[in-house]
Backbone and ligand atoms as CSV (ligand in chain L), in Angstrom:
chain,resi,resn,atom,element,x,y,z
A,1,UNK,N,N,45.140,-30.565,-14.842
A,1,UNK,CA,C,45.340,-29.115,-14.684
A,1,UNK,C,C,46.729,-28.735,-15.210
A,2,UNK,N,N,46.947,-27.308,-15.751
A,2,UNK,CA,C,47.732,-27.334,-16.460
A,2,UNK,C,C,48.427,-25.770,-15.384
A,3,UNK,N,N,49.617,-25.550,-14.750
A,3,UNK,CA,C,49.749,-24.397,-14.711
A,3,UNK,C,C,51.231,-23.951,-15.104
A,4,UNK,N,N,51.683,-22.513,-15.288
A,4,UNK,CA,C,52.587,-21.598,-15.859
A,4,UNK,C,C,53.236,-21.357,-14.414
A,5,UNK,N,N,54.668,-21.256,-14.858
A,5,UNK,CA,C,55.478,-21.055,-13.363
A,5,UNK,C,C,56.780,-20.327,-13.694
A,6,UNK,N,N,56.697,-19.185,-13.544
A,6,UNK,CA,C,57.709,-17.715,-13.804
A,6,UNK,C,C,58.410,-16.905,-12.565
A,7,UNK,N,N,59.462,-16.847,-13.079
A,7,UNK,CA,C,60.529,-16.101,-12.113
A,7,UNK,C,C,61.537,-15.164,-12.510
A,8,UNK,N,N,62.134,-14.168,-11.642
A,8,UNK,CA,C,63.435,-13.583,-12.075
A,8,UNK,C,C,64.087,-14.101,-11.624
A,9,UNK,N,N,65.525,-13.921,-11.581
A,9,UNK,CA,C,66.787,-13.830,-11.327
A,9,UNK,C,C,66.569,-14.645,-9.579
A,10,UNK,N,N,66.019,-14.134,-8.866
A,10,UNK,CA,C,65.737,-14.434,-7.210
A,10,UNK,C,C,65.021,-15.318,-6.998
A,11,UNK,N,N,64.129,-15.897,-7.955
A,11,UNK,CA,C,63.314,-17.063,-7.469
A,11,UNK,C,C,63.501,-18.029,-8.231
A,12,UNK,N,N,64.909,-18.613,-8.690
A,12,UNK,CA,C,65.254,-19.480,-9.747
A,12,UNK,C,C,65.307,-20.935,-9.242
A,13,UNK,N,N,65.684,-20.950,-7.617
A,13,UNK,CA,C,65.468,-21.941,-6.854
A,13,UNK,C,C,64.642,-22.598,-6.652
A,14,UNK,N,N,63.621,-21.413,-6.050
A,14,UNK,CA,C,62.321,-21.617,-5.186
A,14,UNK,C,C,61.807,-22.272,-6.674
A,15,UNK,N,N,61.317,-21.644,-7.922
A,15,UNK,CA,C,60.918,-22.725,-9.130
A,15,UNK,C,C,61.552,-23.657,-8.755
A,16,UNK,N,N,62.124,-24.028,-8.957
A,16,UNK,CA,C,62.831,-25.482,-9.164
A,16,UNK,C,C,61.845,-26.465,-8.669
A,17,UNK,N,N,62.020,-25.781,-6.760
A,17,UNK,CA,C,61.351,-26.620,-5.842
A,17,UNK,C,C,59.854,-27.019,-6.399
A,18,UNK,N,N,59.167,-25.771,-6.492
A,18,UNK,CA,C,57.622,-25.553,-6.619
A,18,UNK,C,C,57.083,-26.333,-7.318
A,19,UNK,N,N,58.134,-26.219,-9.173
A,19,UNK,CA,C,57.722,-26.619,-10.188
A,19,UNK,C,C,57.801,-28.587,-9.441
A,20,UNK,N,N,58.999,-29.177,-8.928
A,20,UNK,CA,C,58.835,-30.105,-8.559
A,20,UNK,C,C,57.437,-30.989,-7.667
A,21,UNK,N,N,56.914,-29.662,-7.073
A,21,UNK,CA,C,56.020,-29.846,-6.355
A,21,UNK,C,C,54.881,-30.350,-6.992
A,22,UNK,N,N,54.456,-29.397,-7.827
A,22,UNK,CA,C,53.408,-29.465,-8.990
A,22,UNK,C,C,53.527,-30.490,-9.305
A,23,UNK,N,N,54.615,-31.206,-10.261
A,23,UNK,CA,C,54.569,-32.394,-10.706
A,23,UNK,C,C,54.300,-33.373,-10.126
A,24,UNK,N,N,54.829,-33.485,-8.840
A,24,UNK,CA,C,54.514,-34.756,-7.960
A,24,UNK,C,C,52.873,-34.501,-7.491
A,25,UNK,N,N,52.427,-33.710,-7.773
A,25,UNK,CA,C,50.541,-33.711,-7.944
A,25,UNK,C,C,50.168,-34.407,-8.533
A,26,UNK,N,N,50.959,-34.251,-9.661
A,26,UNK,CA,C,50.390,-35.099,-11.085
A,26,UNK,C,C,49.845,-33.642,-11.683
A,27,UNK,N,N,50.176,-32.461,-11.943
A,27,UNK,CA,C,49.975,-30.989,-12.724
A,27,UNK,C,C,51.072,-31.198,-13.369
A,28,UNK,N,N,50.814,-30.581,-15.205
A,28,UNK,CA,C,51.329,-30.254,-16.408
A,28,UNK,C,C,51.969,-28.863,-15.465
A,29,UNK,N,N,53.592,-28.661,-15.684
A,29,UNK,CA,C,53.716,-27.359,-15.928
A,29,UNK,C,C,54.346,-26.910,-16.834
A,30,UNK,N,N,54.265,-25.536,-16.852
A,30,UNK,CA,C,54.373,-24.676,-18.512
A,30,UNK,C,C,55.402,-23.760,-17.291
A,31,UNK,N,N,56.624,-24.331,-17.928
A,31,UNK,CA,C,58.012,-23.354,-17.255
A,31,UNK,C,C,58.086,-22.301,-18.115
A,32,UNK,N,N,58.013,-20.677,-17.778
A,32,UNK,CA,C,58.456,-20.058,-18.819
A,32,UNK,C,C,59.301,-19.291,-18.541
A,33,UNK,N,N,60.538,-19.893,-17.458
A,33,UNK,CA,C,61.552,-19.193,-16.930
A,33,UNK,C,C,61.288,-18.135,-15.685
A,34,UNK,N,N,62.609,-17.541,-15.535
A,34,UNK,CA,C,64.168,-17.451,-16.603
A,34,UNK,C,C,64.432,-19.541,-15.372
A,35,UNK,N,N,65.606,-19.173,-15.882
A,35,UNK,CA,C,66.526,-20.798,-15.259
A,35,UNK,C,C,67.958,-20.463,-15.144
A,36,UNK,N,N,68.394,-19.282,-15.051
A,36,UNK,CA,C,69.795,-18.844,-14.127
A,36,UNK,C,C,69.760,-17.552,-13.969
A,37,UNK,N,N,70.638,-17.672,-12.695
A,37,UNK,CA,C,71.076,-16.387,-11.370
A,37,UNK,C,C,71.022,-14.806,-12.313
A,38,UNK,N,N,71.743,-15.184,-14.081
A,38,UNK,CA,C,71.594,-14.297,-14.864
A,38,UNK,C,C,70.582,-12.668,-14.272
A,39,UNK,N,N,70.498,-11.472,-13.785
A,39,UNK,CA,C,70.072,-10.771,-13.613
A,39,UNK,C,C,68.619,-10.686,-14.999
A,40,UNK,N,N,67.648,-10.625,-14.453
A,40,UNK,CA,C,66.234,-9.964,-15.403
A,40,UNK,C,C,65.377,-9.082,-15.136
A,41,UNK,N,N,64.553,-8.991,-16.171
A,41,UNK,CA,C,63.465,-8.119,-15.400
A,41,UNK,C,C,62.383,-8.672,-15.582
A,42,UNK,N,N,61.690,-8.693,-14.005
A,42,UNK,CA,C,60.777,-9.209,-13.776
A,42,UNK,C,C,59.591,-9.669,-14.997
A,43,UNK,N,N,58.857,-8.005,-15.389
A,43,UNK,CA,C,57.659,-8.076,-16.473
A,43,UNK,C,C,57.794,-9.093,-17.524
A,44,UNK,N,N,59.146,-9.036,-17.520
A,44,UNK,CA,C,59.153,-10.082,-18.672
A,44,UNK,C,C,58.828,-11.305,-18.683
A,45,UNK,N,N,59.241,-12.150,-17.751
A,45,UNK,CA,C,58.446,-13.320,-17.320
A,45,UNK,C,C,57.050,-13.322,-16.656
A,46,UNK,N,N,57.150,-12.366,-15.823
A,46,UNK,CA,C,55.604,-12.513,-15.584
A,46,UNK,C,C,54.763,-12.560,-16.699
A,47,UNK,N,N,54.955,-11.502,-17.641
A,47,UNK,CA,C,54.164,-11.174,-18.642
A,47,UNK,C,C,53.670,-12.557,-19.218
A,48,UNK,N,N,54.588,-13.481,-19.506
A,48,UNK,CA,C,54.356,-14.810,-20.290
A,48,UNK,C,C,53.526,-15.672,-19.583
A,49,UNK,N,N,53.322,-15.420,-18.399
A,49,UNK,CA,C,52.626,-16.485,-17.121
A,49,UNK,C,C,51.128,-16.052,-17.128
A,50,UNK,N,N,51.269,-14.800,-16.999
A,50,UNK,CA,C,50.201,-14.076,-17.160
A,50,UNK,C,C,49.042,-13.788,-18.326
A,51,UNK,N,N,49.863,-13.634,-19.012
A,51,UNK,CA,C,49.400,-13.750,-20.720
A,51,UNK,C,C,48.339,-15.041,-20.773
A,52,UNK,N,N,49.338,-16.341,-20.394
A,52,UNK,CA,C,48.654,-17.549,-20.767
A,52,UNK,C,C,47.393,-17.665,-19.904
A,53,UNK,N,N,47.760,-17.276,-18.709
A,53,UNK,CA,C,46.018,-17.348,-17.685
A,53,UNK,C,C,45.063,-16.774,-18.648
A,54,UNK,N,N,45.306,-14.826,-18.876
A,54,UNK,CA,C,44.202,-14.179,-19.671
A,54,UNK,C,C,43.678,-15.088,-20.616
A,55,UNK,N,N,44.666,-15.887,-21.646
A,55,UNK,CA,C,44.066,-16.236,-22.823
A,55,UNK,C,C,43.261,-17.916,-22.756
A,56,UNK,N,N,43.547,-18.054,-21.488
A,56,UNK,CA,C,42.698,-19.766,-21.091
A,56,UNK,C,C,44.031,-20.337,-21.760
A,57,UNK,N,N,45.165,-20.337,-21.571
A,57,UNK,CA,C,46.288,-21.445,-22.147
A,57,UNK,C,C,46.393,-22.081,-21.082
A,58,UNK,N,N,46.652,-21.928,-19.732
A,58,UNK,CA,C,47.003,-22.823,-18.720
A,58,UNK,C,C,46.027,-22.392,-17.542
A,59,UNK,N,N,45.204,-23.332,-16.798
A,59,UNK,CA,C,44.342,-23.092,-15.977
A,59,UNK,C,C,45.056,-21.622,-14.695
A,60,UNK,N,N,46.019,-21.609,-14.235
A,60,UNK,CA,C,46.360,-21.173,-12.987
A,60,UNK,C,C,48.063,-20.509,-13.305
A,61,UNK,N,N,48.488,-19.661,-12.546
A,61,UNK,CA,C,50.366,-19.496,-12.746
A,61,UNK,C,C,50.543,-19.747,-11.343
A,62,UNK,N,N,51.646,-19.354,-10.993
A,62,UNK,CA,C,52.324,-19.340,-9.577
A,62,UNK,C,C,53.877,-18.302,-10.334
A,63,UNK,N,N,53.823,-17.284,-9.693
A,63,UNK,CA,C,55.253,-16.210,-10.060
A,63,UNK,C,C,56.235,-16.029,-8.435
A,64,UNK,N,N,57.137,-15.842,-9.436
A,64,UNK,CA,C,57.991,-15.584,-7.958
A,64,UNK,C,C,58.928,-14.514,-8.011
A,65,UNK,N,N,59.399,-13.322,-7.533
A,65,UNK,CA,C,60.337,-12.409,-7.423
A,65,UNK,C,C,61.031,-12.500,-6.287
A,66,UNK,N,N,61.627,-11.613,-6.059
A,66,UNK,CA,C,62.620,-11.185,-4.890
A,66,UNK,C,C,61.124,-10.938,-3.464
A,67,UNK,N,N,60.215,-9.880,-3.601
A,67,UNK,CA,C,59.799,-9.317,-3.024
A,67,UNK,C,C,57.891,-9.990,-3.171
A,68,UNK,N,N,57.972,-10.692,-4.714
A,68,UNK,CA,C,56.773,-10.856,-4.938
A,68,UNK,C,C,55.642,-9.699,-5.351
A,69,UNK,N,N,56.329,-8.681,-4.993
A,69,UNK,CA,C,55.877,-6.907,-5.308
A,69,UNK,C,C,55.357,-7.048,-6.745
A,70,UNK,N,N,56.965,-7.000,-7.368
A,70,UNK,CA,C,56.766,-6.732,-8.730
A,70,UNK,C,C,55.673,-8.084,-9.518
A,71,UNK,N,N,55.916,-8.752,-9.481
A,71,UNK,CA,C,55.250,-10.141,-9.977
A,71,UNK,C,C,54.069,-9.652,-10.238
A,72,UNK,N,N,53.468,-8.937,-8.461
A,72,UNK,CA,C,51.692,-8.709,-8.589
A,72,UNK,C,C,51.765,-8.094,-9.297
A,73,UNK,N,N,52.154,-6.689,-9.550
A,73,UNK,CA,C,51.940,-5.781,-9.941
A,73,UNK,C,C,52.200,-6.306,-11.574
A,74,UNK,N,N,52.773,-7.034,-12.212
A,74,UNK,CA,C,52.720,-7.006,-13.217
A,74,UNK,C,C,51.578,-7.973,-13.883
A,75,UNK,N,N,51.244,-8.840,-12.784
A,75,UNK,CA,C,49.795,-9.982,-13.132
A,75,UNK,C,C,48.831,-9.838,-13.184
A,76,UNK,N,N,48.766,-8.432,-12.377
A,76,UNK,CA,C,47.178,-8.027,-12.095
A,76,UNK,C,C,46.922,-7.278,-13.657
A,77,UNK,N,N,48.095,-6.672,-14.311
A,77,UNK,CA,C,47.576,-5.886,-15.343
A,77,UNK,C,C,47.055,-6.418,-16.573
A,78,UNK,N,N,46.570,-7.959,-16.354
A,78,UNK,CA,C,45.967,-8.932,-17.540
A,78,UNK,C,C,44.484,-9.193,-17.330
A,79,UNK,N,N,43.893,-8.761,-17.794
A,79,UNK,CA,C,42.202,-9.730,-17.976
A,79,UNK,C,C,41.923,-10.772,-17.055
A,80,UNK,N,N,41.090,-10.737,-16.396
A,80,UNK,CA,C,40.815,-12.250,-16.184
A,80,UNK,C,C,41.846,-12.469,-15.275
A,81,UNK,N,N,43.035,-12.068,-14.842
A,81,UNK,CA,C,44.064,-12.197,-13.676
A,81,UNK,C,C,43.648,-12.063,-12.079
A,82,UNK,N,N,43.619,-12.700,-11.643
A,82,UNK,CA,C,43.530,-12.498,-9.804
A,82,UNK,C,C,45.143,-12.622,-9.067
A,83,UNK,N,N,46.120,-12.177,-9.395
A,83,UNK,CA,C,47.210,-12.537,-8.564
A,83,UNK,C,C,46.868,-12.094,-7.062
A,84,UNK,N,N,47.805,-13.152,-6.257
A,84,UNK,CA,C,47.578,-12.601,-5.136
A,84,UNK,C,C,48.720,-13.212,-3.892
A,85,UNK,N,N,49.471,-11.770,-3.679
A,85,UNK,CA,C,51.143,-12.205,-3.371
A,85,UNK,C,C,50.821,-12.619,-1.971
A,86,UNK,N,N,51.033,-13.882,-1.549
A,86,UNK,CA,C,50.869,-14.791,-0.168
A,86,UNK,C,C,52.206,-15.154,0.364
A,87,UNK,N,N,52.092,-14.618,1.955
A,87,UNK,CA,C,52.785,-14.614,2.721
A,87,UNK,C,C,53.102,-15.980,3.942
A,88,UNK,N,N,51.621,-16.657,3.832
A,88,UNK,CA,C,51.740,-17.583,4.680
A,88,UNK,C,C,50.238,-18.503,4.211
A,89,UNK,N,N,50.004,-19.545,4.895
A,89,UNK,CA,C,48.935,-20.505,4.545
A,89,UNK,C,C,47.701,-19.895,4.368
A,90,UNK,N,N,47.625,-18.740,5.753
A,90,UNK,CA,C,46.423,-17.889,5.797
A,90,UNK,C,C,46.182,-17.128,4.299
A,91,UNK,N,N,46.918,-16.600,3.642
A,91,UNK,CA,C,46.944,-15.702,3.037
A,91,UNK,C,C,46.211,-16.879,1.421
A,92,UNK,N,N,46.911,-17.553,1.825
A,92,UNK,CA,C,46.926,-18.713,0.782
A,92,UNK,C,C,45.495,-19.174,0.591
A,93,UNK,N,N,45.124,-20.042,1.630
A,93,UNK,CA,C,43.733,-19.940,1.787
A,93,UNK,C,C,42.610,-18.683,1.458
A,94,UNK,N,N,43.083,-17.871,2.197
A,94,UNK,CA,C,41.918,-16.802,1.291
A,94,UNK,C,C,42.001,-16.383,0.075
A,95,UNK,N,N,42.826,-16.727,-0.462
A,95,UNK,CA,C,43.072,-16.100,-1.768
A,95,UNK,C,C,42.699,-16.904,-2.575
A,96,UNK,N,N,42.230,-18.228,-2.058
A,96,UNK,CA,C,41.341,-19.257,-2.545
A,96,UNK,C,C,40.055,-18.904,-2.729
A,97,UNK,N,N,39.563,-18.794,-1.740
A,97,UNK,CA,C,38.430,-18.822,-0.740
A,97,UNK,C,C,37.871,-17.575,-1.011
A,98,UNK,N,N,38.319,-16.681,-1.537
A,98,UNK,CA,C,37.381,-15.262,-1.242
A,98,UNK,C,C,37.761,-14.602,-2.495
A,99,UNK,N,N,39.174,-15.106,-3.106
A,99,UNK,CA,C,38.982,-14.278,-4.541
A,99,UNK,C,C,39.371,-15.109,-5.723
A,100,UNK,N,N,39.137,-15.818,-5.118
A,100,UNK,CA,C,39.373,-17.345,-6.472
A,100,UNK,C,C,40.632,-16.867,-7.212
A,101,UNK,N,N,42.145,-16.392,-6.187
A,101,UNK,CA,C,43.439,-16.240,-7.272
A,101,UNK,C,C,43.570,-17.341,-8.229
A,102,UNK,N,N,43.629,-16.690,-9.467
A,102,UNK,CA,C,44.456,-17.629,-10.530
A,102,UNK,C,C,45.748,-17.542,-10.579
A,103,UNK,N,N,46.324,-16.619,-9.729
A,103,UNK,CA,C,47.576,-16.648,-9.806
A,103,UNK,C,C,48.010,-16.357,-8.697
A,104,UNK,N,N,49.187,-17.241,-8.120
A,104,UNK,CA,C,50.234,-17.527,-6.362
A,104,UNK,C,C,51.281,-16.607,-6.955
A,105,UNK,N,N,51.406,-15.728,-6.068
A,105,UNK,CA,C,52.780,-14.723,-6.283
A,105,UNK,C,C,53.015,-15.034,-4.711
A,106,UNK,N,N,54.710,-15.325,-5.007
A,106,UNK,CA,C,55.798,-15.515,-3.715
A,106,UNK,C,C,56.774,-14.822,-4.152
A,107,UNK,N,N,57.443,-14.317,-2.241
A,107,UNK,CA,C,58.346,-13.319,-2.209
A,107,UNK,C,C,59.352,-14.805,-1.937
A,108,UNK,N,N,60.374,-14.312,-3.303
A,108,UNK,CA,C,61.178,-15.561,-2.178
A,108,UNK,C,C,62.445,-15.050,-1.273
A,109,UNK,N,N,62.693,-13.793,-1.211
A,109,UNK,CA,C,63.503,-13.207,0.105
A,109,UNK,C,C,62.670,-13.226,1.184
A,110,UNK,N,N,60.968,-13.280,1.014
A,110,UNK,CA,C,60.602,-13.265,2.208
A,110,UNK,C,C,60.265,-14.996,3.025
A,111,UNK,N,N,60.218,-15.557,2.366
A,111,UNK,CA,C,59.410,-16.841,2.605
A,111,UNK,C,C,60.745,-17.918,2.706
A,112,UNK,N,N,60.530,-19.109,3.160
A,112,UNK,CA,C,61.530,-20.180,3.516
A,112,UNK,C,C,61.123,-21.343,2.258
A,113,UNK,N,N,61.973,-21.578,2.034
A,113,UNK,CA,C,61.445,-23.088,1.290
A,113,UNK,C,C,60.130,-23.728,1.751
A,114,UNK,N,N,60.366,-23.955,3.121
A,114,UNK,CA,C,59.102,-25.019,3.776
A,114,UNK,C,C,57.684,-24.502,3.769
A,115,UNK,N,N,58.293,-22.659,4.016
A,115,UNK,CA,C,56.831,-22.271,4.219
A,115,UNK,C,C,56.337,-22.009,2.125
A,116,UNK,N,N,57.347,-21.850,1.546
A,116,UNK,CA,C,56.680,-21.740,0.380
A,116,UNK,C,C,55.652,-23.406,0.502
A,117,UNK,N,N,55.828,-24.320,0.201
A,117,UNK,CA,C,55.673,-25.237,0.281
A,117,UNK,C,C,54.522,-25.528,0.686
A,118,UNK,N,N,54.053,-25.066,1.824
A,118,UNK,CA,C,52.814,-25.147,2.500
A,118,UNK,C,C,51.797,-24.393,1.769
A,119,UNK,N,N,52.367,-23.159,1.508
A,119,UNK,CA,C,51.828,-22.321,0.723
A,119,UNK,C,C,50.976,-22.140,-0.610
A,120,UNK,N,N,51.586,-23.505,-1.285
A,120,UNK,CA,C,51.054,-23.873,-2.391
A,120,UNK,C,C,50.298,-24.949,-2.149
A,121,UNK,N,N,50.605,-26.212,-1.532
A,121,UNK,CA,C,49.760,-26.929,-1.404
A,121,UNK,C,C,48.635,-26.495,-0.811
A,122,UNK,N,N,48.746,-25.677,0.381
A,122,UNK,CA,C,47.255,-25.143,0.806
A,122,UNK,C,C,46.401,-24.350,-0.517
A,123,UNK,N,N,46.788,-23.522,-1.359
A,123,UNK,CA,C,46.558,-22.808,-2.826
A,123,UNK,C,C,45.909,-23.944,-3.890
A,124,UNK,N,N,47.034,-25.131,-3.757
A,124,UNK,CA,C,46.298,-25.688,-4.743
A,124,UNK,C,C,44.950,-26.434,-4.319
A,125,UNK,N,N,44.763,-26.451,-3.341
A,125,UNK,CA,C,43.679,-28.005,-2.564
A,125,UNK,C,C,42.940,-26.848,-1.945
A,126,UNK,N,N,42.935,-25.313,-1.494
A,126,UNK,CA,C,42.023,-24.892,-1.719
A,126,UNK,C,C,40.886,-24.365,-2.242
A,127,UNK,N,N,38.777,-24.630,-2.236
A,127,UNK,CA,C,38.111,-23.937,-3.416
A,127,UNK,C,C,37.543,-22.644,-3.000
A,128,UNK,N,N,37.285,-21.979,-3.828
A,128,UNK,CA,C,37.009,-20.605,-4.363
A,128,UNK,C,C,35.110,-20.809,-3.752
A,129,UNK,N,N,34.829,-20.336,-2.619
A,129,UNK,CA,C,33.865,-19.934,-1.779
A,129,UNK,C,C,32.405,-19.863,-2.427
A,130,UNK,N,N,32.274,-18.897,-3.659
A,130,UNK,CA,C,31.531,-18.149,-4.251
A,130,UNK,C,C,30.752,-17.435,-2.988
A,131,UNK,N,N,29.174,-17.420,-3.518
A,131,UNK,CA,C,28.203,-16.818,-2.969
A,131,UNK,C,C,28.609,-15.545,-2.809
A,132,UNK,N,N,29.249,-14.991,-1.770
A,132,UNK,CA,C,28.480,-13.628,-1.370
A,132,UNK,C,C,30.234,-12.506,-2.199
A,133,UNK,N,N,31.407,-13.370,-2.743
A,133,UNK,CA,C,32.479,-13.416,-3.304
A,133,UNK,C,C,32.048,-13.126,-4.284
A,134,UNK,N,N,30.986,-13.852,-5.489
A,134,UNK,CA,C,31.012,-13.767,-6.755
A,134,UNK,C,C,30.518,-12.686,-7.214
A,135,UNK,N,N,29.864,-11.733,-6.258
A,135,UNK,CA,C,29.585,-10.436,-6.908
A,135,UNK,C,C,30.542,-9.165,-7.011
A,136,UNK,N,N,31.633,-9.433,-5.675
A,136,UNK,CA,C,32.637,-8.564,-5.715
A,136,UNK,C,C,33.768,-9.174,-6.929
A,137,UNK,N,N,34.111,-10.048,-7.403
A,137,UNK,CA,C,34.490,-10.886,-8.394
A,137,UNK,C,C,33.730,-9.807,-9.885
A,138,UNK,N,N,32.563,-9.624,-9.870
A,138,UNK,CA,C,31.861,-9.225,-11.231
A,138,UNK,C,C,31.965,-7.911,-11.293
A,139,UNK,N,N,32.192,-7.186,-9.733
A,139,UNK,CA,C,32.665,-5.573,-9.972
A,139,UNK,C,C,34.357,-5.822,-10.655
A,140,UNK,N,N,35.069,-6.427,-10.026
A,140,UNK,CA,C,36.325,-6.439,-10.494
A,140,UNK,C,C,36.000,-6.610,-12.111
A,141,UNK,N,N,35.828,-7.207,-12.604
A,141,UNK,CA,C,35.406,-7.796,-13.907
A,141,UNK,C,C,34.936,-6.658,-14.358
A,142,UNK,N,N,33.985,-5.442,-14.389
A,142,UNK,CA,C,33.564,-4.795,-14.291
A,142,UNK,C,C,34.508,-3.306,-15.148
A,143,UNK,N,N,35.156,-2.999,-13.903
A,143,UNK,CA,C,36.340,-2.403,-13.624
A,143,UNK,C,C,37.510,-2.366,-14.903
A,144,UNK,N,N,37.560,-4.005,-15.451
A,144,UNK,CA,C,38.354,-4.513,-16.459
A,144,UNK,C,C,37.583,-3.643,-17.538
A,145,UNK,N,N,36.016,-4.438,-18.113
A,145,UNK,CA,C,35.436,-3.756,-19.033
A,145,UNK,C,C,35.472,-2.281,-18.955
A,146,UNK,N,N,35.481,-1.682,-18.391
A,146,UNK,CA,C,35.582,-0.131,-18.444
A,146,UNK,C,C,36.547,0.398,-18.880
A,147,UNK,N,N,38.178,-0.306,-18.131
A,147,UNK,CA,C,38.826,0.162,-19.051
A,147,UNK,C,C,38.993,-0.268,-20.596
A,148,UNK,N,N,38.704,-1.136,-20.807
A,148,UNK,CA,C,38.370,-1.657,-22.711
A,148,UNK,C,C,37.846,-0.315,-23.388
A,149,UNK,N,N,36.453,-0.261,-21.989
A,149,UNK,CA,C,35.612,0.941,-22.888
A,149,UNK,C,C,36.207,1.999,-23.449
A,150,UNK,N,N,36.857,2.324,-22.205
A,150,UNK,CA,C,38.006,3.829,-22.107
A,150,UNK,C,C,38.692,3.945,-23.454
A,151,UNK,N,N,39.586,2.681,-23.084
A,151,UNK,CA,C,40.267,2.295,-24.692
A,151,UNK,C,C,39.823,2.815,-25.945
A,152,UNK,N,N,38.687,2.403,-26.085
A,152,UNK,CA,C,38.449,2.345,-27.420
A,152,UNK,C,C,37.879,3.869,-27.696
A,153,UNK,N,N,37.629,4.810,-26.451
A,153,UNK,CA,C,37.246,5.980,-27.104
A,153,UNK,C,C,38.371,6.434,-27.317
A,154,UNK,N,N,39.863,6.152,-27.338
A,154,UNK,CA,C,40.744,7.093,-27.473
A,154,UNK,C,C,41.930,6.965,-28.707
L,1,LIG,C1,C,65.172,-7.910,-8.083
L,1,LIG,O1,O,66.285,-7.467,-7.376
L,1,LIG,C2,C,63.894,-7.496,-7.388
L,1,LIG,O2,O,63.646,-6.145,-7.591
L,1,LIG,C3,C,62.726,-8.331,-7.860
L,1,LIG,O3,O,63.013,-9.673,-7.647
L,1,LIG,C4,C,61.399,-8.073,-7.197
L,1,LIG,O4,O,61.515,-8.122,-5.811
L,1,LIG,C5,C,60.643,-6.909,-7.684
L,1,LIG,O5,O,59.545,-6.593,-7.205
């Protein structure tokens, strides 16, 4: 498995840790920054994390901001994106389990090292439910195509 692991300015740490984490799985990761305190803006890295999910480059991301706010908000606006900003194991788990996230968004002002930690390992070792999920999954999907449609009349 291959995943993308993006941050601003506030979650330059928490990568560090995460990305360490991943590896000791035995997961490829695709760092695409930033890697110092340097002030950024968010979209910009997300964008690259995100990008690669839409286009099938790396199975999964994991993003991190200050708040985790911005991250979603900038992951969800890709194809094929499920971000889904988790607060604790619970959150983690369902976001497995009920909307098959391809993408872990963490607040890292809100969260501790340890609990990030938990957070992902529960994310990664949890599976995606289907059944009575995969149809609300195909409205979302849905939703996407429409706006394409929109698109192209204009
Ligand atoms: C940066 O100060 C902060 O705005 C950012 O990390 C994030 O929380 C945005 O949603």
């Amino acid at each position: 498995m291959m995943i993308a692991i993006g941050c601003d300015h506030a979650g330059v740490e928490l990568k560090a840790q995460l990305s360490m984490l991943l590896k000791s799985e035995g997961i490829e990761v695709k760092d695409v920054g930033t890697n110092s305190g340097a002030s950024v803006d968010y979209p910009d890295y997300g964008s690259k994390a995100a990008a690669a999910v839409s286009k099938g480059q790396v199975d999964r991301a994991i993003l991190i901001c200050g708040t985790g706010i911005g991250m979603s908000i900038v992951a969800n606006k890709y194809r094929n994106v499920r971000a889904a900003l988790c607060h604790d194991v619970y959150t983690a788990r369902m976001s497995r389990e009920h909307n098959n996230a391809n993408v872990l968004v963490i607040g890292s002002r809100l969260t501790t090292p340890e609990a990030a930690t938990e957070i992902l390992k529960t994310w990664l070792h949890t599976n995606y439910e289907g059944g009575r999920h995969e149809e609300r999954l195909k409205k979302i999907s849905k939703i996407e195509e429409s706006f394409e449609s929109n698109e192209s009349k204009t």
